[in-house]
N, C-alpha and C positions, 0 to 999 in steps of 0.2 A: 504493500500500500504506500502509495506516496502522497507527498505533503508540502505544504508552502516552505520557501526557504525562511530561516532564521529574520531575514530581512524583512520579510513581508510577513511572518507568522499571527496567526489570530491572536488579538487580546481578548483571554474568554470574559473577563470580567465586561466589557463594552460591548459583547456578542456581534453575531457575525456580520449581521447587516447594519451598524450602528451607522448613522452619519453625522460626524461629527464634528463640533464647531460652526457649522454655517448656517443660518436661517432660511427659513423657504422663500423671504424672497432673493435670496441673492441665486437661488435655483432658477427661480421663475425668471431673471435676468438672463441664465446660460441658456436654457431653454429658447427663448428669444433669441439669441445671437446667433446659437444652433439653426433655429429656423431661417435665417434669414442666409446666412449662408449657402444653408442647404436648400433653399428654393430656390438661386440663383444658377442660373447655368455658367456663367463664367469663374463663381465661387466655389464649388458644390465638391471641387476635387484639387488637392493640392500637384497633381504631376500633370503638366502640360499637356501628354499626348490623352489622357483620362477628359479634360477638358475640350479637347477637339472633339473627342468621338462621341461625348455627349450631348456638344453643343448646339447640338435642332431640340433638342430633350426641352418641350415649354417650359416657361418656369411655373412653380411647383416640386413638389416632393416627385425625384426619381420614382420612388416606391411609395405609396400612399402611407401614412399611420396604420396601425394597427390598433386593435379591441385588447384591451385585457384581458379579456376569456382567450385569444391567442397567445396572450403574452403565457398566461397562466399551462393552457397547452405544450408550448416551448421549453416550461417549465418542469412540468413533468415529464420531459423525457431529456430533459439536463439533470433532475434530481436535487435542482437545488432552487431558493429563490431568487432573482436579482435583483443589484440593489434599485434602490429606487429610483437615481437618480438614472439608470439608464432604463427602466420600465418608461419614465416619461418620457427618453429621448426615442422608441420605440414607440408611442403609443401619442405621443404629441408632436415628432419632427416628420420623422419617416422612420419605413423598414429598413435600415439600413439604405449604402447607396449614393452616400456621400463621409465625407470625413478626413483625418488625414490618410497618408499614405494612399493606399490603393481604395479607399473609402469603408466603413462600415460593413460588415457584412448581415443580410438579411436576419430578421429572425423565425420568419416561415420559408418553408420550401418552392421554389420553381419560378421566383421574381425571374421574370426579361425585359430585353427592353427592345425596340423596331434596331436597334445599331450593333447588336449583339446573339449571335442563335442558340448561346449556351445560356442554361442559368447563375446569373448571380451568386456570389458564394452565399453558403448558408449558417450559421455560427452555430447550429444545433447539429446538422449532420459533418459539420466538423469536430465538434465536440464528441458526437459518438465515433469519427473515426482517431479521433485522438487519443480515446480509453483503449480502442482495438489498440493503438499501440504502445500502451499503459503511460499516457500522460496523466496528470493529478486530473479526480474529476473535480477539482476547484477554480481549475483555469477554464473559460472560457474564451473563444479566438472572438477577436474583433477585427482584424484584417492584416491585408499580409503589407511585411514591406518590403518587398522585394528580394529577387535572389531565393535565399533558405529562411529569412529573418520575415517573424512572424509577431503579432502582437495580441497578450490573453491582458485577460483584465480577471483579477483573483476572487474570486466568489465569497471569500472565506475571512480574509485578512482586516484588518480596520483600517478603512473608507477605501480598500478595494484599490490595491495598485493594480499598474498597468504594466505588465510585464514585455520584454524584448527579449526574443528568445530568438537562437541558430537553430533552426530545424533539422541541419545541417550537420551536427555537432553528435554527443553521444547518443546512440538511439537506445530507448528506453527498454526495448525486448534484448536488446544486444549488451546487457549484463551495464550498462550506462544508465546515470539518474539523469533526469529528463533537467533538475538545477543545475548539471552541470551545462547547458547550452545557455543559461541567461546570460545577457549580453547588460543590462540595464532595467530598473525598476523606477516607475515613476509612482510618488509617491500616494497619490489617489488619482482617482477615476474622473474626479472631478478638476484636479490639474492639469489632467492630460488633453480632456475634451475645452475645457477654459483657454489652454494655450492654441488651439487649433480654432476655437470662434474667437481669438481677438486678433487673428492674422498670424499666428505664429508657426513655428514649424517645430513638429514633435519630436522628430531625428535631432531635432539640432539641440532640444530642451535635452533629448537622452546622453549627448553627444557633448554637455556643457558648453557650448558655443553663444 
Protein backbone atom coordinates (compact mmCIF):
# COMPACT_ATOMS: atom_id res chain seq x y z
CA UNK A 1 0.00 0.00 0.00
CA UNK A 2 1.23 3.28 -0.62
CA UNK A 3 1.03 6.74 0.71
CA UNK A 4 1.79 10.50 0.55
CA UNK A 5 5.39 11.52 0.92
CA UNK A 6 6.41 12.81 4.21
CA UNK A 7 6.17 16.38 2.50
CA UNK A 8 2.76 16.26 1.68
CA UNK A 9 1.58 13.65 4.59
CA UNK A 10 -2.10 14.10 6.02
CA UNK A 11 -2.48 16.15 9.36
CA UNK A 12 -5.08 13.77 10.90
CA UNK A 13 -5.83 16.15 13.57
CA UNK A 14 -7.26 18.84 10.58
CA UNK A 15 -8.71 15.66 8.46
CA UNK A 16 -8.47 15.09 5.01
CA UNK A 17 -10.41 17.60 3.36
CA UNK A 18 -9.91 20.41 5.61
CA UNK A 19 -9.52 23.95 3.89
CA UNK A 20 -7.77 25.85 5.48
CA UNK A 21 -7.11 29.53 6.24
CA UNK A 22 -9.16 31.08 3.52
CA UNK A 23 -12.66 32.24 3.46
CA UNK A 24 -15.31 31.48 0.92
CA UNK A 25 -15.18 34.60 -0.42
CA UNK A 26 -11.76 34.63 -1.60
CA UNK A 27 -12.85 31.03 -3.32
CA UNK A 28 -15.73 32.75 -4.84
CA UNK A 29 -12.98 35.28 -6.25
CA UNK A 30 -10.78 32.12 -7.89
CA UNK A 31 -13.63 30.64 -9.12
CA UNK A 32 -14.21 33.88 -11.10
CA UNK A 33 -10.88 34.40 -12.58
CA UNK A 34 -11.01 30.54 -13.35
CA UNK A 35 -14.02 31.24 -15.33
CA UNK A 36 -13.14 33.99 -17.04
CA UNK A 37 -10.02 32.44 -18.23
CA UNK A 38 -11.54 29.53 -19.10
CA UNK A 39 -14.36 30.93 -21.35
CA UNK A 40 -11.96 32.63 -23.28
CA UNK A 41 -10.40 31.09 -26.23
CA UNK A 42 -7.23 32.95 -26.40
CA UNK A 43 -6.84 32.25 -22.41
CA UNK A 44 -8.22 28.93 -21.97
CA UNK A 45 -4.75 27.11 -22.42
CA UNK A 46 -1.35 28.15 -21.57
CA UNK A 47 0.80 26.25 -24.75
CA UNK A 48 0.48 28.04 -27.99
CA UNK A 49 -0.15 25.27 -30.23
CA UNK A 50 -3.24 24.15 -27.56
CA UNK A 51 -4.48 27.76 -28.20
CA UNK A 52 -4.48 27.53 -32.10
CA UNK A 53 -6.36 24.25 -32.25
CA UNK A 54 -8.87 25.44 -30.17
CA UNK A 55 -9.31 28.65 -31.33
CA UNK A 56 -12.87 28.50 -33.47
CA UNK A 57 -13.87 26.74 -29.97
CA UNK A 58 -16.88 29.93 -29.19
CA UNK A 59 -16.35 31.30 -26.07
CA UNK A 60 -17.70 29.50 -23.22
CA UNK A 61 -16.76 26.52 -21.34
CA UNK A 62 -14.74 23.99 -23.68
CA UNK A 63 -16.75 21.38 -21.77
CA UNK A 64 -19.81 22.43 -20.07
CA UNK A 65 -20.19 22.31 -15.95
CA UNK A 66 -21.14 19.42 -14.44
CA UNK A 67 -24.06 18.31 -11.79
CA UNK A 68 -22.91 17.07 -8.45
CA UNK A 69 -24.66 13.86 -8.78
CA UNK A 70 -21.61 13.57 -11.42
CA UNK A 71 -19.21 14.80 -9.48
CA UNK A 72 -20.48 12.49 -6.80
CA UNK A 73 -20.53 9.47 -9.53
CA UNK A 74 -16.67 10.33 -10.37
CA UNK A 75 -16.45 9.91 -6.83
CA UNK A 76 -17.22 6.73 -6.39
CA UNK A 77 -15.21 5.19 -8.56
CA UNK A 78 -12.05 7.32 -7.35
CA UNK A 79 -13.14 6.17 -3.75
CA UNK A 80 -12.52 9.12 -2.36
CA UNK A 81 -14.14 12.65 -1.94
CA UNK A 82 -12.77 15.91 -3.57
CA UNK A 83 -11.83 18.72 -2.10
CA UNK A 84 -14.01 21.29 -2.48
CA UNK A 85 -12.49 23.61 -4.00
CA UNK A 86 -12.02 21.79 -7.05
CA UNK A 87 -15.89 20.04 -6.89
CA UNK A 88 -16.63 23.91 -7.67
CA UNK A 89 -14.01 24.24 -10.38
CA UNK A 90 -15.86 21.14 -11.99
CA UNK A 91 -19.35 21.98 -11.35
CA UNK A 92 -19.10 25.96 -11.65
CA UNK A 93 -16.11 26.52 -14.46
CA UNK A 94 -16.03 23.40 -16.65
CA UNK A 95 -15.25 19.77 -17.12
CA UNK A 96 -12.09 20.08 -17.28
CA UNK A 97 -10.51 21.50 -20.71
CA UNK A 98 -8.60 24.31 -19.81
CA UNK A 99 -5.98 25.09 -17.23
CA UNK A 100 -2.24 25.12 -17.05
CA UNK A 101 -0.03 22.94 -18.83
CA UNK A 102 -1.84 20.73 -21.34
CA UNK A 103 -5.38 21.85 -19.44
CA UNK A 104 -7.45 20.06 -16.96
CA UNK A 105 -8.49 16.93 -17.50
CA UNK A 106 -12.25 15.86 -17.65
CA UNK A 107 -14.01 14.59 -14.87
CA UNK A 108 -16.71 12.38 -16.86
CA UNK A 109 -15.95 10.02 -19.63
CA UNK A 110 -15.93 10.75 -23.66
CA UNK A 111 -15.62 14.84 -23.78
CA UNK A 112 -14.64 15.86 -27.64
CA UNK A 113 -14.53 18.60 -29.26
CA UNK A 114 -15.22 19.22 -33.64
CA UNK A 115 -10.99 19.80 -33.64
CA UNK A 116 -10.10 16.63 -32.20
CA UNK A 117 -11.59 12.74 -32.91
CA UNK A 118 -10.00 11.24 -29.64
CA UNK A 119 -11.49 11.87 -26.28
CA UNK A 120 -10.33 14.37 -23.94
CA UNK A 121 -8.28 12.89 -21.16
CA UNK A 122 -10.33 11.71 -18.22
CA UNK A 123 -8.91 12.02 -14.53
CA UNK A 124 -11.13 9.11 -13.28
CA UNK A 125 -10.09 6.52 -15.96
CA UNK A 126 -6.63 7.75 -15.38
CA UNK A 127 -6.91 7.25 -11.84
CA UNK A 128 -8.15 3.80 -12.28
CA UNK A 129 -5.26 3.13 -14.75
CA UNK A 130 -2.95 4.49 -12.36
CA UNK A 131 -3.86 1.98 -9.24
CA UNK A 132 -3.60 -0.80 -12.31
CA UNK A 133 -0.18 0.36 -11.90
CA UNK A 134 -0.12 0.69 -8.20
CA UNK A 135 0.05 4.54 -7.98
CA UNK A 136 -1.31 5.85 -4.37
CA UNK A 137 -5.14 5.91 -4.64
CA UNK A 138 -4.75 9.59 -3.04
CA UNK A 139 -3.31 11.04 -6.13
CA UNK A 140 -5.51 12.03 -8.55
CA UNK A 141 -4.19 13.23 -12.30
CA UNK A 142 -5.04 16.76 -13.27
CA UNK A 143 -3.14 16.98 -16.42
CA UNK A 144 -0.16 16.14 -18.04
CA UNK A 145 2.88 18.26 -18.70
CA UNK A 146 4.54 17.05 -21.17
CA UNK A 147 7.17 14.51 -22.03
CA UNK A 148 6.74 11.79 -18.85
CA UNK A 149 5.83 14.60 -16.38
CA UNK A 150 2.44 14.57 -15.02
CA UNK A 151 0.50 16.50 -12.49
CA UNK A 152 -1.88 14.75 -9.34
CA UNK A 153 -3.21 16.88 -6.89
CA UNK A 154 -3.40 14.68 -3.31
CA UNK A 155 -6.68 13.72 -2.17
CA UNK A 156 -5.42 13.06 1.21
CA UNK A 157 -2.84 15.75 2.52
CA UNK A 158 -3.94 19.31 4.06
CA UNK A 159 -5.36 21.68 1.57
CA UNK A 160 -4.32 19.18 -1.20
CA UNK A 161 -0.86 19.61 -2.84
CA UNK A 162 -0.31 19.47 -6.39
CA UNK A 163 2.12 17.12 -7.18
CA UNK A 164 4.85 16.87 -10.28
CA UNK A 165 5.79 13.64 -10.94
CA UNK A 166 8.29 11.76 -13.87
CA UNK A 167 6.14 9.07 -15.14
CA UNK A 168 9.20 8.24 -16.47
CA UNK A 169 11.11 7.43 -13.52
CA UNK A 170 10.65 4.24 -11.05
CA UNK A 171 7.70 2.22 -12.06
CA UNK A 172 5.75 1.28 -9.39
CA UNK A 173 5.17 -2.75 -10.28
CA UNK A 174 8.86 -2.65 -11.12
CA UNK A 175 9.82 -3.01 -7.26
CA UNK A 176 10.05 1.22 -7.53
CA UNK A 177 7.98 3.69 -5.19
CA UNK A 178 5.88 5.73 -7.30
CA UNK A 179 7.61 9.11 -4.60
CA UNK A 180 10.59 8.35 -5.98
CA UNK A 181 9.51 10.14 -9.58
CA UNK A 182 8.27 13.42 -7.60
CA UNK A 183 9.82 16.14 -9.35
CA UNK A 184 8.09 19.14 -7.09
CA UNK A 185 5.14 19.70 -4.66
CA UNK A 186 3.17 22.73 -4.77
CA UNK A 187 1.87 23.58 -1.72
CA UNK A 188 -2.06 23.57 -2.07
CA UNK A 189 -4.52 23.06 -4.68
CA UNK A 190 -5.47 26.35 -4.32
CA UNK A 191 -1.84 27.98 -5.15
CA UNK A 192 -1.49 26.06 -7.99
CA UNK A 193 -4.93 26.89 -9.65
CA UNK A 194 -4.50 30.96 -8.10
CA UNK A 195 -1.16 31.04 -9.81
CA UNK A 196 -2.45 29.93 -13.29
CA UNK A 197 -5.97 32.42 -13.10
CA UNK A 198 -3.68 35.45 -12.31
CA UNK A 199 -1.49 34.95 -15.46
CA UNK A 200 1.05 32.96 -14.05
CA UNK A 201 2.88 29.84 -15.08
CA UNK A 202 2.85 26.70 -12.81
CA UNK A 203 6.20 25.13 -14.30
CA UNK A 204 7.85 28.18 -13.57
CA UNK A 205 6.03 28.41 -9.68
CA UNK A 206 7.60 24.41 -9.49
CA UNK A 207 10.77 25.56 -11.01
CA UNK A 208 11.34 28.77 -8.52
CA UNK A 209 11.64 31.09 -11.23
Amino acid sequence: MTSDPPAVAESRDRGPYCETGVEEADDDALIGKLRARAWDPALRFDMAHMVEIYADVPCGPLFPPISPAEVELAESRIGRRLPGLLRRVYTEVADGGFGPESGLASLTDGNRTPSDPGDWPSAVRAHERGRERGMPASWLHLTSGGCSMEWYVSLLAVDNPVLLYDSGGPHPTWDGCPHDGLRHATTSLRRWLSTWADGGNVRDDALGR
